[in-house]
N, C-alpha and C positions, 0 to 999 in steps of 0.2 A: 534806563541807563544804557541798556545793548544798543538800541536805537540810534542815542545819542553818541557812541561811539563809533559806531559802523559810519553814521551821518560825516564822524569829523572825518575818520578815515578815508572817506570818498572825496572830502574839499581838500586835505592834505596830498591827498595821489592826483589830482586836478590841479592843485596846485604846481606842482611839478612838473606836471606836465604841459602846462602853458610857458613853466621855467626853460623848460626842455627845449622847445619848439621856438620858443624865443633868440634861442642863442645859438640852437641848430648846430650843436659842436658835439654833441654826449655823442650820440650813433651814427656816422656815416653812412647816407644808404649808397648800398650797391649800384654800380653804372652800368649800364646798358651797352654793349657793342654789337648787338642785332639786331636787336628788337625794336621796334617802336610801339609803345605804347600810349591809347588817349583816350583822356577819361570826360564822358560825357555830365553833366552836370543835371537836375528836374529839381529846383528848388523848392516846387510846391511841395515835392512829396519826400523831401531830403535824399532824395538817389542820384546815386552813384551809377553808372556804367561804362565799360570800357571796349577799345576796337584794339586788339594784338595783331599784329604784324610785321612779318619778314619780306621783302620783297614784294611780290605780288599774289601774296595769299593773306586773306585776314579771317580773323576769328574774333565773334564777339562775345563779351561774358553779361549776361544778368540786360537786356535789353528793354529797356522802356515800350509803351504802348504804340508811340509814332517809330515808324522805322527809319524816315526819311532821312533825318540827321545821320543815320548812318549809310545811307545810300548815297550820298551827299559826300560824305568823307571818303569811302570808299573811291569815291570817283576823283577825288580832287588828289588822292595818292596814286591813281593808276594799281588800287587793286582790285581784286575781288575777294569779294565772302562768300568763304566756301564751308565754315563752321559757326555755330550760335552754343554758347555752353550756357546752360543753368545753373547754377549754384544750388539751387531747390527751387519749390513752387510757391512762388511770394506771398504772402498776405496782402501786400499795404498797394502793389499795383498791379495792371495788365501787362505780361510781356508781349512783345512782336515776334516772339521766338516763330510761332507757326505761319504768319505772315511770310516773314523773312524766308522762309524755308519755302511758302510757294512761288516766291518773287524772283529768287535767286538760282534756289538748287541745294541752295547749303545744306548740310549735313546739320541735326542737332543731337548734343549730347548730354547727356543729363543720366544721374544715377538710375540705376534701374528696378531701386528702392521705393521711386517717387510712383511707379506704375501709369507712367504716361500715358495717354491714350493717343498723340499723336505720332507720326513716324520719329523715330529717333534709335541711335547708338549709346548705348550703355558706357559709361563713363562713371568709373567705380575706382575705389583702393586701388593704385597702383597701375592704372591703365594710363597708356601716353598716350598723344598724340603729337606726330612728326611734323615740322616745319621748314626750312630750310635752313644752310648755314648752320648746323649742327644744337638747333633750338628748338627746345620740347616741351610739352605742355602735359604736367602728372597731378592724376586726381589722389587725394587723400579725403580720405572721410571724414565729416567732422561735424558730427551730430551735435545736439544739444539747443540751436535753437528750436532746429528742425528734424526728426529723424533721420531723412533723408538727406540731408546735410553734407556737402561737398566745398573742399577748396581745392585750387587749382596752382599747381606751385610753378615758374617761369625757369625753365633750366638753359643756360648759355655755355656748350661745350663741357656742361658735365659738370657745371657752377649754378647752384641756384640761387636767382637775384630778386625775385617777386614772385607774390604769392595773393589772390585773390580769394577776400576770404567769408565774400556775401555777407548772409548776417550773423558769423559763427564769432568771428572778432569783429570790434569798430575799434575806432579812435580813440582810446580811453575808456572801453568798456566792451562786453560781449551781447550777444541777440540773447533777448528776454524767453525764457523756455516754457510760456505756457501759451502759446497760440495754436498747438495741434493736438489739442487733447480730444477733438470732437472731428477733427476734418482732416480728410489726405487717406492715402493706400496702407500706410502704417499711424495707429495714434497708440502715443503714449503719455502719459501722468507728467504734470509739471516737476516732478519733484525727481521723478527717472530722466529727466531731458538735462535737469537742473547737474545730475553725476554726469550726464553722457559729455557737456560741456566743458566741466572740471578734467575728463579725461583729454576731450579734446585739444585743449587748450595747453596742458600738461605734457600730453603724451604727444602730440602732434606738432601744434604751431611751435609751442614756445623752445622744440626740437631744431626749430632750424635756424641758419647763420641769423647773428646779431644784425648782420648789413640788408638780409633780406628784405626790400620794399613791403609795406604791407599798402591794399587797396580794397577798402571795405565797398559795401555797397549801399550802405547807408553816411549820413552825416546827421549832424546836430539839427534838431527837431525832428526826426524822426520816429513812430511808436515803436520801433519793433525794438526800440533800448531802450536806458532812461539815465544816462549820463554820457551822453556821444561827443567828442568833442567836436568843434567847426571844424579844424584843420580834417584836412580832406587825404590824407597819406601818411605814413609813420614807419616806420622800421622795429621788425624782431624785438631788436634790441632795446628801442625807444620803447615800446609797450614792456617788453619787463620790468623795465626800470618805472616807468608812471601810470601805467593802467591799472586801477583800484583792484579788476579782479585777477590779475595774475602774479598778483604778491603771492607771499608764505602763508599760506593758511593750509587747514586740513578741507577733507570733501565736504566734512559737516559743517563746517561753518563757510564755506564758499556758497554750500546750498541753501543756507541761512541768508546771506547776504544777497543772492541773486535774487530770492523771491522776492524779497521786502522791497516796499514801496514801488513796484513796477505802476505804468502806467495803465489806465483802460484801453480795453480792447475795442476799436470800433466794430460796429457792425457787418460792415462789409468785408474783413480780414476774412473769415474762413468760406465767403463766397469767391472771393480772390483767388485764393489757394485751389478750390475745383476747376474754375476758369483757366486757369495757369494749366493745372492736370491735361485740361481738353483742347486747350488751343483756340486762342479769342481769333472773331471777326477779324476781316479787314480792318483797318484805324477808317481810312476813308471813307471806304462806303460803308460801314455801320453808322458814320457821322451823317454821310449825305442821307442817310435813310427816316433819321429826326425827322418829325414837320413841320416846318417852318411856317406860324400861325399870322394873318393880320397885325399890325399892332393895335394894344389892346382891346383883344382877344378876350372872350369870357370864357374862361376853365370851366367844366365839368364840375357841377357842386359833387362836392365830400372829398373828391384828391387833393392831394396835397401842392402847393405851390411854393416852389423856392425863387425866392427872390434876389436875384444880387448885386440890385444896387447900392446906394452910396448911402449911410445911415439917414443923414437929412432930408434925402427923395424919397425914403422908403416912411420915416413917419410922416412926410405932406402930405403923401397919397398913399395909398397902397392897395392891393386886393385883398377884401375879406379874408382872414385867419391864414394867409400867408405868413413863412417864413424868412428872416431878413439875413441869407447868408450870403455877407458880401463877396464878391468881386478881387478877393486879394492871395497871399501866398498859400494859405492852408484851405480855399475852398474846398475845391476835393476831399481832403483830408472829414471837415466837418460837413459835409454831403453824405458821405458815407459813413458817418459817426450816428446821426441825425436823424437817417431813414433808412430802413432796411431793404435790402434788395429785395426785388422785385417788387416793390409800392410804385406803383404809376407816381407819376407827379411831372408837375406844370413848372416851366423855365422860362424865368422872366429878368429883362436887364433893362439899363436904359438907353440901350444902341446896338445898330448889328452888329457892330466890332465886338461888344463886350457879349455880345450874344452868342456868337461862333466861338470866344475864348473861351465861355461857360462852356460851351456843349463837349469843347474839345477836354477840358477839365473831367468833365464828367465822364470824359471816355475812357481815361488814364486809370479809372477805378471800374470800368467794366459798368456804367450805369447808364450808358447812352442808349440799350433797347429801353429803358424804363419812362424815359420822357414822352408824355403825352402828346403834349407840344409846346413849340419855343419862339418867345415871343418879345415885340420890346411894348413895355408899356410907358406913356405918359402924362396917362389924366388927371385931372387935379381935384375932382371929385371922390375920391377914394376914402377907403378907413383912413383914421390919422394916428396918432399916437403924441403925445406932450414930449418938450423937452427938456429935458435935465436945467434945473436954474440953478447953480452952484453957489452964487451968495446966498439965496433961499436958503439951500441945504445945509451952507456953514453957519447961519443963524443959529440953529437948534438941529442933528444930524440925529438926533432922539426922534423927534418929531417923525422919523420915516422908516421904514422896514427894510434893512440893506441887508441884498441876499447878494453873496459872494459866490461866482460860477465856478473858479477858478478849479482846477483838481485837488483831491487830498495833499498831494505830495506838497504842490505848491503853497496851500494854506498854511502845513506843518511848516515851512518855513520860517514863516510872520504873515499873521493877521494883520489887515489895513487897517481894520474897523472892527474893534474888541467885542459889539454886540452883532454883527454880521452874520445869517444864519449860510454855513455850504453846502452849495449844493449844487454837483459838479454838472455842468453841460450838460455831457449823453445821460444824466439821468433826474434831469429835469421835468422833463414832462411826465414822466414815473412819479415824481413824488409833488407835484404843484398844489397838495392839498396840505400840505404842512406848509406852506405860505401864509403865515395870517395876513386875514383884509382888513385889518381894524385902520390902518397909518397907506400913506401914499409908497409904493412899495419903488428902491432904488435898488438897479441893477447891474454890477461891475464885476470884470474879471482883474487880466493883468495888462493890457495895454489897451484893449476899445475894441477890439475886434469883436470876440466871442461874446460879446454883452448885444450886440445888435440881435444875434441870436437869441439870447437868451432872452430878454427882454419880449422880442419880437412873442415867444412862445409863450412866456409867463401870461402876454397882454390876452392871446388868444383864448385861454383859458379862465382868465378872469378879466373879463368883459367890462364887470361892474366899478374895478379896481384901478388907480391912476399908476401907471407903472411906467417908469423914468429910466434911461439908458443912463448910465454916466457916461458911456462913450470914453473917448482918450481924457476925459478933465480926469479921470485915476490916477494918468503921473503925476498929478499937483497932488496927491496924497501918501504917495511911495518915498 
């Protein structure tokens, strides 16, 4: 019954808050008379980043792996970057902060919590920094996803108008508090991050003007939450009034609510987070350092090979006990879900383009030392794999072993298919032995995507066994 309560409570504050956004009248946000601010978009990986500037001074907060887009922008306003701030040291991707800092000159700042190991200026409670036009940039602490946890609030003559708040608030919801319980210069217990947030949130953000901009650094599909909404900006005031967790509640049951039903953690999050600590490679030449193999190339028997073409190409042909992660918005995301850092593994597509896009994917998560090599294949002699017959299926849906990938959370929802064993993606290959082989085994998530995977992995394991994608024919069942 708690469950189901808290559940409504989230689709009621959701609900609102799409009311909210719709009609864009409840909270005015604050206007700008100095500042320019622009906010960078990485749809793969749901991030958010932004370039602050006055004049000809720019500052950028929370910077993705490629820096170029901001070198790029810089240029096309006639300024320079002369600061990089961090919000904390990310789980889910590579920054360019270290890059940027050898390219430029810039200065980076980042709390002094985090124990950075590259050059930087401490950027803590209550430290500014000056801009021009009487515009300043103040850090507030604001642990709870992260220890180390910072936002940066946007002050205009002694008004403040925006506030950058990483992954401490999002759009309808706050950063999930158990990904630093193992990793980083400070770790602390989900359930201590889980209060630090409730204060944060409390004592800090929801302290400041109604009109204040908010600018998360995540959006909707991203892990490091699990209720983010799409809209990509929101004000003070807009989130008191619609965000599920800064309603009235007490610390105990704020901390009740944040735990339950969070998302899995992928793999490569707390290898992220040290990466972030040390300061990643070059983007470029870590990329150009890949080796670019023949096509089809024979891998190295026993490593691993990801595959990312198109489901149809990958069951005609394919290489031996490869994996079939396609070519689309969450690769990355499930790259690094999938295989844990530092596993060698082979990079395969069906063209250079899509081959260079992989590799760059793969950078974004700090996995580009890990490729063996990168290749296009397309021989027609390969492993195969059967495809999904759907009139078949709808004859008798008994007749066949349907394993639903989908995550916990999503299943609680609603079950597709009432006799469906789950079992979620990343931990798939951990339990393949609770698969019975008795029936032709069918395999579906929630829209076609993550089934190619999973599929792909189940077949590798059970050899002897006919294992069917359903692919996108799911939304004919939804």
């Amino acid at each position: 019954m708690k469950r189901l309560l808290i559940a409504l409570a989230m689709a009621i504050t959701s609900f609102y808050s799409t009311l909210a956004f719709q009609f864009d009248q409840l909270i005015k946000p604050a206007t700008f008379e100095q500042v320019k601010i622009k906010q960078f978009e990485d749809d793969g990986l749901a991030h958010y980043s932004y370039a602050i500037h006055v004049e000809d001074k720019m500052y950028l907060v929370d910077p993705g792996r490629d820096p170029q887009p901001y070198f790029d922008y810089a240029l096309s306003q006639n300024a320079k970057i002369v600061g990089v701030i961090n919000t904390h040291p990310h789980a889910d991707f590579v920054s360019s902060h270290l890059e940027i800092h050898q390219t430029t000159g810039a200065d980076i700042y980042v709390s002094s919590l985090v124990g950075a190991a590259y050059p930087h200026i401490a950027f803590d409670e209550g430290d500014v920094i000056v801009l021009p036009k009487g515009v300043r940039l103040r850090a507030i602490h604001t642990p709870g996803h992260s220890p180390d946890g910072i936002s940066i609030v946007v002050e205009e003559n002694g008004k403040d108008v925006a506030v950058f708040t990483g992954d401490t608030l999002f759009i309808g919801d706050v950063g999930r508090p158990d990904l630093r319980e193992s990793v980083g210069n400070i770790m602390a217990k989900r359930e201590e991050l889980a209060r630090m947030m409730y204060q944060s949130t409390r004592e800090k953000l929801m302290l400041l003007d109604d009109a204040v901009v908010v600018y998360p650094a995540h959006g909707a599909g991203s892990l490091c939450g699990k209720a983010i909404s799409d809209a990509n900006s929101s004000t003070i005031g807009q989130e008191k009034l619609t965000n599920y967790a800064l309603q009235d509640m007490t610390e105990d049951e704020f901390v009740a609510l944040l735990l339950q039903d969070q998302p899995f953690i992928p793999k490569y999050f707390p290898y992220n987070v040290d990466v972030n600590k040390e300061g990643a490679p070059a983007y470029r030449v870590s990329k150009l350092a890949v080796r670019r193999l023949e096509k089809n190339s024979k891998p190295q028997k026993g490593l691993t090979v990801i595959d990312g073409r198109k489901q149809a190409d990958f069951k005609s042909s394919h290489i031996p006990d490869a994996i079939n992660i396609m070519n689309g918005a969450k690769f990355e995301t499930w790259l690094g879900s999938l295989l844990a850092p530092e596993t060698p593994f082979y990079l395969v597509a069906e063209s250079h383009e899509s081959l260079e896009e992989l590799i760059s994917k793969a950078a974004k998560i700090g996995y580009e030392p890990f490729i063996q090599g990168a290749f296009v294949y397309e021989q027609s002699g390969g492993d195969k794999m059967a495809f999904f017959d759907k009139e078949e299926f709808d004859k008798n849906p008994d007749l066949f072993t349907i394993i639903d990938i989908r995550n916990a959370g999503e299943v609680a929802q609603g079950k597709i298919f009432e006799n469906a064993i789950n079992i979620p993606l990343p931990e798939l290959k951990d339990r393949i032995g609770e698969i019975p082989t008795d029936k032709p085994i069918v395999v579906h998530c929630g829209t076609g995507y993550r089934s190619a995977a999973g599929s792909s992995i189940i077949q590798n394991a059970l050899k002897k066994s006919k294992v069917l994608d359903m692919s996108s024919h799911i939304m004919d069942y939804k």
